[in-house]
C-alpha positions, 0 to 999 in steps of 0.5 A: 867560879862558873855554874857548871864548876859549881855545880860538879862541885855539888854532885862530887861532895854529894856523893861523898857524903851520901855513898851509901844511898840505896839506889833501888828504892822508889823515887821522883825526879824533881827540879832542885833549888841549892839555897842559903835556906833550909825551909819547913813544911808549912812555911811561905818562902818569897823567892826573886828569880832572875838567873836563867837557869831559874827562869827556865826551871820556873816556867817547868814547874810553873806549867804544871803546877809542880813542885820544886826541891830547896836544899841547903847549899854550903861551901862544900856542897849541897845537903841530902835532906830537903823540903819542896816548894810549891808556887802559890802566887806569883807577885810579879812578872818583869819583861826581863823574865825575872820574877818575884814569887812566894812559895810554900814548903810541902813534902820532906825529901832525901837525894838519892841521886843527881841529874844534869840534863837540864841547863838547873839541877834536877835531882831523883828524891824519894819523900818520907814523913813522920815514921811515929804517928802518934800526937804529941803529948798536950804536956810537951807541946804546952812546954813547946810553946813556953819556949816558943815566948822566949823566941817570939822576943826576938826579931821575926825572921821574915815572913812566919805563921803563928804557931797553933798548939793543937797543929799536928807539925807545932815543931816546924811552925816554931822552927820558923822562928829559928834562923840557925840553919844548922838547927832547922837542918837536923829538925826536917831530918827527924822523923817524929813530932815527939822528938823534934820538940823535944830538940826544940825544948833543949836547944831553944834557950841556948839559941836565945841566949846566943841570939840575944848576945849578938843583938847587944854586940850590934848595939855597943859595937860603934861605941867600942864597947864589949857585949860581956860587960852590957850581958852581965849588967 
């Protein structure tokens, strides 16, 4: 499928998931990024650029020293809710204009509408945080952290920064941990720290033990051998 079928693919499923967005809210028009990624505030995100449209959009942002929206691309469009980036370093520059970079995720997003006129999506957002302010509790985050262990047992997804449990945003340095998309989806749209390790706390331990039942399936698949037997062993 060409860009431009893909593209209008995205703003149609756009706007039939979101028909209701209030269109007079104040908002910013920045570059988007449609990823197979869902990024978090405060985790560094390596990115290869090598398709024109992103060359271009890279020299914008880059220009300026702006920052650029990721969202979640899926088979029937792009999500709503997002997280920008911002260029930290450029790692290095081909004479093809390709470019290795790593990113880092800032400020959370919601589409409130789409623009075509550059040859890459740009998309008018307004930016939101937490609308509870207040710290977490020590005893919450303490719990946060038991299951951060349980996560931490498991193969690292890429680059991560070790969670601090004094940090205001403990969630999304968990999160980080965490490479179910769904997951890290409904995480970024939650508006409270309180809730969102609250989601952690109730959702880790089935997402190890998915996790860890995938692992042992790898592991017996060549000898023909079924994961149910290995797991309950």
């Amino acid at each position: 499928m060409a860009w431009s079928e893909i593209r209008r693919h995205q703003i149609s499923c756009f706007r039939c998931h979101y028909p209701g967005i209030d269109k007079h809210m104040s908002t910013e028009l920045i570059p988007l990024f449609p990823l197979h990624v869902v990024l978090l505030p405060g985790s560094p995100l390596p990115l290869h650029i090598f398709e024109e449209r992103y060359k271009e959009m890279m020299a914008d942002v880059m220009a300026g020293s702006r920052e650029f929206g990721v969202v979640l691309a899926r088979d029937n469009g792009i999500v709503n809710i997002g997280c920008t980036a911002l260029v930290e370093r450029v790692i290095e520059r081909y004479e093809d204009g390709r470019l290795d970079i790593l990113t880092s995720g800032k400020r959370r997003f919601q589409i409130v509408s789409l623009d075509e006129d550059k040859s890459y999506l740009r998309a008018a957002v307004e930016f939101f945080d937490d609308e509870d302010l207040n710290d977490a509790p020590l005893e919450l985050r303490q719990q946060a952290m038991k299951y951060y262990q349980l996560l931490s047992a498991l193969e690292k997804p890429g680059i991560v920064l070790e969670p601090k449990i004094e940090s205001p945003r403990l969630s999304f340095q968990i999160a980080q941990y965490i490479i179910d998309l769904d997951n890290r989806q409904t995480l970024i749209s939650l508006r409270s720290e309180n809730e969102r390790l609250g989601f952690l706390i109730k959702t880790i331990p089935a997402y190890v033990y998915k996790q860890e039942r995938i692992a042992v399936a790898k592991r017996v698949a060549p000898q023909n051998g079924h994961a149910k037997h290995v797991v309950n062993s």
